[in-house]
C-alpha positions as CSV (number, residue, x, y, z in Angstrom):
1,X,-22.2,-195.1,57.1
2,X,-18.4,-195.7,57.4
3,X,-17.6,-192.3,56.2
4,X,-20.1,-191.0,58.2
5,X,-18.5,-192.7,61.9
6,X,-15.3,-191.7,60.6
7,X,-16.6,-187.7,60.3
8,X,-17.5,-188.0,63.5
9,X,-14.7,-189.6,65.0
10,X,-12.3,-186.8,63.4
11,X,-14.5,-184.2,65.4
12,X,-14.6,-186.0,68.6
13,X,-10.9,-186.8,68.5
14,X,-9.5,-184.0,66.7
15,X,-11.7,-180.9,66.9
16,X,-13.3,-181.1,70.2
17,X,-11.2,-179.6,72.7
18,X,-10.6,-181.0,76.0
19,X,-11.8,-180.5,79.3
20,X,-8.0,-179.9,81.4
21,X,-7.2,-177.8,84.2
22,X,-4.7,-176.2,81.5
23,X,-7.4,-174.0,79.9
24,X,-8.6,-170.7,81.1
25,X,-11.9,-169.0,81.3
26,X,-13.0,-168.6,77.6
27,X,-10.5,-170.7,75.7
28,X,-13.5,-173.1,75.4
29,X,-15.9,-171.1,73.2
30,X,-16.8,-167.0,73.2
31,X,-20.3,-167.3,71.4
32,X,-22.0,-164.3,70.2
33,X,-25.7,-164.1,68.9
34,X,-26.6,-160.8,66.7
35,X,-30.5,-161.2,67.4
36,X,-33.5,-160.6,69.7
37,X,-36.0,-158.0,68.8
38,X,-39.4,-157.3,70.6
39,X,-41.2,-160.1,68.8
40,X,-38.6,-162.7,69.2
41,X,-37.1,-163.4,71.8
42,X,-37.0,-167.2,72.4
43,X,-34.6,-167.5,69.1
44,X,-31.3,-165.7,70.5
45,X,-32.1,-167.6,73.7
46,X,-32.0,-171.3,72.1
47,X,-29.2,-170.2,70.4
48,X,-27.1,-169.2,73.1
49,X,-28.1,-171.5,75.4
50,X,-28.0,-174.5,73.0
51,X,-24.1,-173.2,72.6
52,X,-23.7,-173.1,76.6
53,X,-24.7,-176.1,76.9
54,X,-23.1,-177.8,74.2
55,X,-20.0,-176.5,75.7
56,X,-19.0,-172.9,75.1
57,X,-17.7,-171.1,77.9
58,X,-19.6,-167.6,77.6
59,X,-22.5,-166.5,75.0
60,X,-22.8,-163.1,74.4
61,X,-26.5,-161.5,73.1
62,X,-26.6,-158.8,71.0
63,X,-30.5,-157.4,71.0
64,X,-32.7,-154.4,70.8
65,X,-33.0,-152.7,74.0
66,X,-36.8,-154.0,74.6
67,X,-35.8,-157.8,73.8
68,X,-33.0,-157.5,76.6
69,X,-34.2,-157.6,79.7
70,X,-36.6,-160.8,78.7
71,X,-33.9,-162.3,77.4
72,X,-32.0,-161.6,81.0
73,X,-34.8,-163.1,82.6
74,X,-34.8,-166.5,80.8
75,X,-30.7,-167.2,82.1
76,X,-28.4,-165.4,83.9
77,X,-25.6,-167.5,82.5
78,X,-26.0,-165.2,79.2
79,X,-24.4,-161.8,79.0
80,X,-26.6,-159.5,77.1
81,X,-26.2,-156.7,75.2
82,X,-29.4,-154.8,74.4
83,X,-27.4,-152.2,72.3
84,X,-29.3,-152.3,68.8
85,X,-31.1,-149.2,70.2
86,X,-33.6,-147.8,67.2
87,X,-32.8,-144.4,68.5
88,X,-29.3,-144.9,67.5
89,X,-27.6,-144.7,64.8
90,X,-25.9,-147.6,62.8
91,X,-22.8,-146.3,63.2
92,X,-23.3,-145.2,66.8
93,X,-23.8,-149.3,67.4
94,X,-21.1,-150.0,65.3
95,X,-18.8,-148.8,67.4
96,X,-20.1,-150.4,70.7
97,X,-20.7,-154.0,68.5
98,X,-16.9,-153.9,67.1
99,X,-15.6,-153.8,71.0
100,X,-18.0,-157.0,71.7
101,X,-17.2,-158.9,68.5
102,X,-13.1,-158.9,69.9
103,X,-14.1,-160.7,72.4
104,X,-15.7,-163.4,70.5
105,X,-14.5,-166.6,68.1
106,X,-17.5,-166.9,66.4
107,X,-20.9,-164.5,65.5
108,X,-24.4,-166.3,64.9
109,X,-26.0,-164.2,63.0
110,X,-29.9,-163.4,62.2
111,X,-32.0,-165.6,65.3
112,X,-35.3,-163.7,66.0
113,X,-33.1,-160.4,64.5
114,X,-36.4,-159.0,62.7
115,X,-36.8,-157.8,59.0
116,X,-36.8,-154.2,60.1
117,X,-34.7,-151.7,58.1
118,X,-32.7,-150.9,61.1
119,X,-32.3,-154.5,62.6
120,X,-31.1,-155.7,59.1
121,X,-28.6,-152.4,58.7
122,X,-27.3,-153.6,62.0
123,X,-26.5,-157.1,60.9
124,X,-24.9,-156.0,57.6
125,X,-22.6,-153.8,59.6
126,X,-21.7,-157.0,62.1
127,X,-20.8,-158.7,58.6
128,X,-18.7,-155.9,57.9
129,X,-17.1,-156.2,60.9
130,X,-16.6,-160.0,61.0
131,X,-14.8,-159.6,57.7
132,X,-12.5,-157.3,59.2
133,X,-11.6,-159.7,62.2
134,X,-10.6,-163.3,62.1
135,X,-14.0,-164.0,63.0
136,X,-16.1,-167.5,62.6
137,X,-19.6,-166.5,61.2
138,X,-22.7,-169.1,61.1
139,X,-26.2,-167.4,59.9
140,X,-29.5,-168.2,60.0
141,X,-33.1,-166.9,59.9
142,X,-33.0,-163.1,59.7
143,X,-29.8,-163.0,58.6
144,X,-30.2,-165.1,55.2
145,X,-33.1,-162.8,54.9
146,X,-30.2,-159.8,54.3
147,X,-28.0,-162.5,52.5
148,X,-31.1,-163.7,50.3
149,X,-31.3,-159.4,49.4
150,X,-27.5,-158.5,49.6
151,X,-25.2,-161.5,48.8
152,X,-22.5,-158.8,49.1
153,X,-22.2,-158.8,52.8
154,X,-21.0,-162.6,52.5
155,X,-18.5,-161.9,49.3
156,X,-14.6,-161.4,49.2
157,X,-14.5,-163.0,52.6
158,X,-10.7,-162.8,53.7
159,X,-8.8,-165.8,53.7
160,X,-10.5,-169.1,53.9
161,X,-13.3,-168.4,55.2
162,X,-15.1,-169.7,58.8
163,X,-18.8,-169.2,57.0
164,X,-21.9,-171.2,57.8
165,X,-25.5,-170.6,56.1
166,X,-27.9,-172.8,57.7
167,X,-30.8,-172.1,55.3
168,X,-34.4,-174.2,55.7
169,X,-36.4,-175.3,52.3
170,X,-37.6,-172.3,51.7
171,X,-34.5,-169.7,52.5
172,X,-32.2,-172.0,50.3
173,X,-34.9,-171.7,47.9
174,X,-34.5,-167.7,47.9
175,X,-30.8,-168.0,47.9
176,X,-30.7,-170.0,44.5
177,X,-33.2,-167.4,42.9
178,X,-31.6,-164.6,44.3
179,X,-27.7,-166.3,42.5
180,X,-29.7,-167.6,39.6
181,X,-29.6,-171.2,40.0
182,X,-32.4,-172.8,38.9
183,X,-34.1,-174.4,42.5
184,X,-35.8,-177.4,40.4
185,X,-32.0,-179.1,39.5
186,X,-31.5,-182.0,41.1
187,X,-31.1,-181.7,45.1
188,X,-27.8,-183.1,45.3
189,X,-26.3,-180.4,42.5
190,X,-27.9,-177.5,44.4
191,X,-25.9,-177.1,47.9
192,X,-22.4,-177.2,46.1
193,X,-23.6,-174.5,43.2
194,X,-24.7,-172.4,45.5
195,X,-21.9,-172.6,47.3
196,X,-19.5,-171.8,44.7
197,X,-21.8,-168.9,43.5
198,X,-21.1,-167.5,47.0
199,X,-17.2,-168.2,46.6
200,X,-17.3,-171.2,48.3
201,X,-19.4,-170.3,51.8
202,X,-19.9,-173.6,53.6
203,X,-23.7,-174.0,53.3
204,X,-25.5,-176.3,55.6
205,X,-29.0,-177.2,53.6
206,X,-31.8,-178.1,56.1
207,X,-34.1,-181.1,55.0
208,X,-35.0,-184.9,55.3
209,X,-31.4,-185.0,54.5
210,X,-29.1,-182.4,55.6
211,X,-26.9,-181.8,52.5
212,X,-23.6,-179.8,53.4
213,X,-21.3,-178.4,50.8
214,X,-18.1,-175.7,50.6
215,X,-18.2,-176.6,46.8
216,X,-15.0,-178.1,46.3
217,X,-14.4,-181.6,46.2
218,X,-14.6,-183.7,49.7
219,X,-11.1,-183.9,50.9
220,X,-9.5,-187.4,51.1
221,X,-8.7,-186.7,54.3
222,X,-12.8,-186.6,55.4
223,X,-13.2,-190.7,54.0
224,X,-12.1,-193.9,56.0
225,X,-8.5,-194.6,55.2
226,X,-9.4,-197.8,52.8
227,X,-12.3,-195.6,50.8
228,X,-11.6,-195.6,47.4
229,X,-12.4,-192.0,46.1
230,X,-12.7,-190.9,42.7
231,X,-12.1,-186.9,43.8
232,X,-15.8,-185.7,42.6
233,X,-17.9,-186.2,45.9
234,X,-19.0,-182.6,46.4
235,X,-21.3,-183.0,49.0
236,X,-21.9,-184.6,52.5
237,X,-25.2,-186.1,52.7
238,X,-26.4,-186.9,56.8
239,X,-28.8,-189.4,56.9
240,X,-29.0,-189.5,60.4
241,X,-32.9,-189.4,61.9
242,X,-34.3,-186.3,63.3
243,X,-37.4,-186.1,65.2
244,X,-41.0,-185.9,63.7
245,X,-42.0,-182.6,65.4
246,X,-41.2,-179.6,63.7
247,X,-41.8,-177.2,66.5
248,X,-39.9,-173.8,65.5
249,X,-36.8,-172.7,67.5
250,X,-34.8,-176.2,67.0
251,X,-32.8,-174.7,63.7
252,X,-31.2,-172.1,66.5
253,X,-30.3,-174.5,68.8
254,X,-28.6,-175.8,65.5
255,X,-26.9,-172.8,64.7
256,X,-25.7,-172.4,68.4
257,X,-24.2,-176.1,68.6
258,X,-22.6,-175.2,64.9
259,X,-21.0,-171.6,66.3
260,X,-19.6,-173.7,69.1
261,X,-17.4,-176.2,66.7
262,X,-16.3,-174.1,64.5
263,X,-15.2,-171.8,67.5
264,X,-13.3,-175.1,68.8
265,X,-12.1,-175.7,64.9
266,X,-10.3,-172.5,65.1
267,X,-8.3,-172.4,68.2
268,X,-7.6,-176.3,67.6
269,X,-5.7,-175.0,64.3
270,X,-4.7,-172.3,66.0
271,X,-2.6,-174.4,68.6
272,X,-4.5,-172.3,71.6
273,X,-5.1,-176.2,72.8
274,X,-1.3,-177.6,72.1
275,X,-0.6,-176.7,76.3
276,X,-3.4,-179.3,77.3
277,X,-2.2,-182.3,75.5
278,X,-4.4,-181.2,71.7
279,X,-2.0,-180.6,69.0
280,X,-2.8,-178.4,66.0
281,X,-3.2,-180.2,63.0
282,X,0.0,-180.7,60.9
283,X,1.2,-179.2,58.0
284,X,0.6,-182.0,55.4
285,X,-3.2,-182.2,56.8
286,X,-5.9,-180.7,54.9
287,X,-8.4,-180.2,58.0
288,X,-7.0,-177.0,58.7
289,X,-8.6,-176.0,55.1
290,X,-12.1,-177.9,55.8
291,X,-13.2,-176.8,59.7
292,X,-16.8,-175.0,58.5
293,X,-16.9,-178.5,56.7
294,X,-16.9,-180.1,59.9
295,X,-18.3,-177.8,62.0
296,X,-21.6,-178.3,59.6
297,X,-21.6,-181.8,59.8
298,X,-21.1,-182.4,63.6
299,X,-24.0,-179.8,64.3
300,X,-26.2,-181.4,62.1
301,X,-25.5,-184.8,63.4
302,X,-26.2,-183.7,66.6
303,X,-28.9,-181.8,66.6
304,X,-30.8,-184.7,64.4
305,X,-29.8,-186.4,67.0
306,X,-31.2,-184.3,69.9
307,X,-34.6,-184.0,68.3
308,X,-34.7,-187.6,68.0
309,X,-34.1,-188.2,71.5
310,X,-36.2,-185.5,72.4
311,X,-39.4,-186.6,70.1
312,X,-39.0,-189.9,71.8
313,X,-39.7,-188.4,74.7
314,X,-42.1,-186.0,74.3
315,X,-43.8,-186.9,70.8
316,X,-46.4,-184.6,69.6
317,X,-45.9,-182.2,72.6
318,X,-42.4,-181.7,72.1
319,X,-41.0,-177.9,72.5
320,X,-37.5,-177.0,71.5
321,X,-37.2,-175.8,75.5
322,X,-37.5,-179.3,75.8
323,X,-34.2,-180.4,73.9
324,X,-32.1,-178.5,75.8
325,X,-31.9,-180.8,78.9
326,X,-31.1,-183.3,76.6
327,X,-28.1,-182.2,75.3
328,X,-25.4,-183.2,77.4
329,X,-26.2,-187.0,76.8
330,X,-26.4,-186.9,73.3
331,X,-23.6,-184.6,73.0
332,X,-21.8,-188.2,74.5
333,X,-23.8,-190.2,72.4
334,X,-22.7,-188.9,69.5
335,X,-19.4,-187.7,70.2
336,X,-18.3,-190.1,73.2
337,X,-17.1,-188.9,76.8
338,X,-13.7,-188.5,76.9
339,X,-13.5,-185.4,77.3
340,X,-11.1,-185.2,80.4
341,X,-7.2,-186.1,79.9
342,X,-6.3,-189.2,80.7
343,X,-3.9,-187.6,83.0
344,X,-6.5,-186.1,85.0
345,X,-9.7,-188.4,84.6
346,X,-9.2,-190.2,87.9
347,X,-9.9,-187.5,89.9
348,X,-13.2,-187.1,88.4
349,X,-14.3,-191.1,88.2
């Protein structure tokens, strides 16, 4: 529990940007969501909007033609892109997606993207993109589907990577197959040997538990100050409760809350919030190293959290759609509200 408030008060102090008349349009978050196909639509949506209103400044969908104008329907806050045209060629889209993905800090990758040869040819080429860029990546659904067939598209990332799988039971399940691990090990061995079999991808595994792992050991810096650590923690184990209703759709809203902090993570280290009162992190700290680390664990948190609230609410009836108006106050709840600089919070008591 200690190490778990002092997580999150690392995020909410360190990696959560603030809210200052300093920042432009943007600085706070460019989302992008590779997904949206003629059966799925809702996915990309929660996604997105679970990033907007999380905090991003602008979400970008990236859909099949027929996907996009339902998915302009549900929001006009999203800017969509219905450019994965089946009439096109990969590298015909190619070309329009690389001029979207400079826009963007971080892709989300796979929500209701569709198992089709050409929908999964178009995510493998936004992974070959991403890799070219110095561009966060989180992916779910559809796209651990490709990852689960073609663990290439996630290898020799440059750098250190900004790389989030959020697989359920059963997609971390085809991931250990697919890398030879043996799924019946014990739980808390899995996440960080899977992780090192995909050269150290930050994996976020979905369960009871969430169980979050970049396969080396847990930093020092990511326990209380008087912790004693013996260097061979590997994991990060949230225990925090979710809700009971497992209605489909609340994983993107995950992914989408996810994107966002690791967006945040990156510009913090960057410095891009150094003019509004936010240093970087210095050079003896280790976070700089460990952002996907966090990103995970303060997505997880919160969107436990959000269910939670949202179950208590609703119970049996409860609809992701549902969560989404809920998200501002746990966003506080879990991360607190001081958001504004002290400087300029009076004006908005």
């Amino acid at each position: 529990m200690a190490q778990h408030k002092h997580i999150i008060n690392l995020i909410s102090k360190q990696v959560i940007p603030p809210l200052s008349s300093k920042l432009h349009k943007g600085q706070a978050g460019r989302i992008g969501i590779i997904g949206g196909s003629g059966d799925y639509t809702g996915a990309p949506f929660f996604s997105a909007m679970g990033a907007m209103r999380f905090g991003a400044d602008l979400a970008h969908v990236i859909c099949e033609p027929n996907a996009a104008t339902v998915i302009k329907g549900y929001s006009p806050d999203l800017i969509v892109h219905g450019i994965l045209d089946p009439s096109k060629t990969v590298d015909e889209i190619k070309v329009e997606l690389k001029g979207i993905l400079e826009r963007l800090h971080v892709l989300i990758i796979g929500p209701g993207l569709g198992r089709t040869e050409h929908t999964q040819n178009c995510a493998r080429a936004a992974f070959e993109l991403a890799k070219q860029t110095d561009l966060g990546v989180v992916v779910d659904a559809d796209g651990l589907f490709l990852v689960a067939n073609d663990p290439s598209v996630i290898l020799n990332w440059p750098g250190t990577p900004r790389l989030v799988l959020t697989p359920n039971v059963m997609e971390f399940k085809r991931l250990c197959e697919k890398m030879n691990i043996d799924p019946k090990a014990p739980a808390d061995t899995l996440c960080p040997l899977l992780s090192r079999a995909l050269e150290n991808t930050t994996i976020l595994q979905k369960g009871a538990n969430d169980i979050i792992s970049n396969g080396f050991p847990i930093p020092a810096s990511l326990f209380p100050n008087d912790a004693q650590t013996d260097g061979k923690q590997e994991i990060l184990k949230n225990e925090v409760k979710g809700g009971l209703k497992r209605c489909g759709g609340q994983g993107d809203i995950l992914s989408g809350s996810v994107g966002v902090l690791l967006a945040w993570a990156g510009e913090w280290v960057k410095g891009v919030y150094d003019d509004a009162g936010h240093p970087p992190p210095s050079q003896e700290s280790d976070l700089g190293k460990h952002i996907a680390l966090l990103a995970a664990y303060g997505g997880s948190t919160f969107n436990r959290t959000c269910s939670r609230r949202t179950f208590e609410e609703k119970g049996r009836s409860m609809q992701t759609e549902d969560m989404i108006p809920n998200i501002h106050k746990v966003f506080e709840e879990v991360f607190g509200n001081e958001g504004v600089r002290s400087d300029e919070a009076k004006e908005y008591a």
